[in-house]
N, C-alpha and C positions, 0 to 999 in steps of 0.2 A: 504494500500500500504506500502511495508516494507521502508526501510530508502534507500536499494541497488536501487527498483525501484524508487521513488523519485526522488533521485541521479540523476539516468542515465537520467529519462524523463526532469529533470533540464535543465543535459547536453545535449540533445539532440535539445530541446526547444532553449535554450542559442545559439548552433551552429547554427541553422537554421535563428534565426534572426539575428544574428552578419555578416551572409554570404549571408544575401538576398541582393541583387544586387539591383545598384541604379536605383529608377524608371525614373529618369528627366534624357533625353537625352544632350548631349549638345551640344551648336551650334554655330558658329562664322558667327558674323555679316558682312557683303557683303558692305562696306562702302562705295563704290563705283557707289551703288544700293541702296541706303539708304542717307533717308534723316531726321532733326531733325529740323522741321519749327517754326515762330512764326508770331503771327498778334494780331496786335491791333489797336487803331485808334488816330489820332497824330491832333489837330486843328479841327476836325470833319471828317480828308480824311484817309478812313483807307490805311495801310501799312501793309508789310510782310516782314519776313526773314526767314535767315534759320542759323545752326552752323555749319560751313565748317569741323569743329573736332570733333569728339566724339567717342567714343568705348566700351566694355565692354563685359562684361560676358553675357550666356544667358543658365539655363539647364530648361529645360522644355519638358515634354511629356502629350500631348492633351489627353493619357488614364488617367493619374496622374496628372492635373493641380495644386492639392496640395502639391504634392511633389517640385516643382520647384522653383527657385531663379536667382534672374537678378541684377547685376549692371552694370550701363550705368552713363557713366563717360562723360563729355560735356564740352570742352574747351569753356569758354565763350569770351574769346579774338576772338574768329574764327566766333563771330555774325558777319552780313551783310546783309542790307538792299538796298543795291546798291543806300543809301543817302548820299552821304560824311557828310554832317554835321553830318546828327543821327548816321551814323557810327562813325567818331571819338568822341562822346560826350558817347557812349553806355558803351566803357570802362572804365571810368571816376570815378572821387568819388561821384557822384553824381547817377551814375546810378549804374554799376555792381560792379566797384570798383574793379578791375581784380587784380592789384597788391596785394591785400590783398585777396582775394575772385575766385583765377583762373578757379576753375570748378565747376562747378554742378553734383550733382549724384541724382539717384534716384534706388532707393535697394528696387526692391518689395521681400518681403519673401515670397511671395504663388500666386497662381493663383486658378481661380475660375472659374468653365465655367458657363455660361449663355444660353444657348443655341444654338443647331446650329453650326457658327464657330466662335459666340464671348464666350472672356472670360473675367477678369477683372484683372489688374496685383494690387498686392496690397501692399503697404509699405512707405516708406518715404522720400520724395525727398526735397532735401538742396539747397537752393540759397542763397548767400551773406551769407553762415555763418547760417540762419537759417534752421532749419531741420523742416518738417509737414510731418502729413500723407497723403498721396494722395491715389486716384482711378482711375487706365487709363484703361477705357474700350478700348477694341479692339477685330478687327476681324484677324481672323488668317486662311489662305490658306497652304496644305502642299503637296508638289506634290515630291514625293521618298525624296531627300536628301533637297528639299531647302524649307525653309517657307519662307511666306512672310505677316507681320502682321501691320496693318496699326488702328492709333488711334488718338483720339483727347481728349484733357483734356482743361477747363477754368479754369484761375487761378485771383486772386487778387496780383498783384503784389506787392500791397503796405503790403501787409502779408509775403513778404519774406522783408522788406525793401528797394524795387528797388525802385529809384525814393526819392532823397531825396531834401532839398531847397524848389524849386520854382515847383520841379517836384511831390513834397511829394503827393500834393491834386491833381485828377482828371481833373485840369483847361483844362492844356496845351496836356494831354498825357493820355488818359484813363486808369482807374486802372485793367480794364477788359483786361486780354490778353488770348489768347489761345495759345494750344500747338499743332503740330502736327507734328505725329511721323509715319513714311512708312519707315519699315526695313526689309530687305532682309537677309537673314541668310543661311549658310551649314553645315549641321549635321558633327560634329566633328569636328578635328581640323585644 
């Protein structure tokens, strides 16, 4: 092949991928239709809540599950439990520490499908200042412009540092909590 061909098949090559168009669609979450719960068990009687705030990014296409990225951004001042007491202690230095610690995120970089209509979002979700890697399996429904994708993740609390003092050990508060996450979303913006 001469150096003219080369050249041109470079540039040819070169435009074609510089101009392939993005595979992950994107899609604004339905907040309204969308919920971001949690549960765990407090004395031996389990409880639940949810974050009245949260928001973020979402591109994703179920042809391209690896193509896609998400951040979801979670006011933690906005927990409730409909317990006044465990409500005002949640913000606390002791448990979330909101002044110093206001949201939580969680940044999957890719998705994975699993079969069917699950897939697995996968990246790194921060509480109080600490960042790990996580795994949220979930199922994903898409009907024309809206999906709707619902998941559950258990975590160790005491791995992000929630729960500090007398809450640090498992006594009073289980370290075992779960997460779950039902989000409604509209293709574009």
């Amino acid at each position: 092949m001469s150096f003219f061909n080369r050249t041109a098949f470079a540039a040819v090559a070169a435009t074609l991928f510089l101009a392939r168009p993005s595979l992950a669609a994107e899609w604004t979450i339905d907040a309204a239709h969308s919920t971001v719960g949690f549960s765990g068990m407090q004395t031996g009687s389990p409880f639940s809540g949810h974050f009245g705030k949260f928001g973020g990014t979402i591109s994703f296409d179920p042809a391209h599950p690896e193509a896609g990225h998400a951040l979801i951004t979670i006011d933690i001042a906005s927990a409730a439990t409909g317990d006044r007491q465990r409500d005002g202690a949640m913000p606390g230095r002791d448990w979330f520490d909101v002044a110093a610690f206001p949201t939580a995120t969680f940044e999957a970089t890719r998705f994975v499908a699993t079969g069917g209509n699950g897939y697995q979002a996968i990246g790194r979700l921060t509480i109080h200042g600490v960042s790990r890697p996580e795994t949220l399996p979930f199922t994903l429904e898409i009907s024309g412009d809206t999906a709707h994708a619902r998941g559950h993740l258990d975590l160790v609390r005491s791995a992000f540092n929630v729960g500090q003092g007398p809450w640090a050990s498992g006594q009073w508060v289980a370290l075992a909590v779960g997460v779950d996450v039902d989000l409604s979303a509209h293709k574009g913006g």
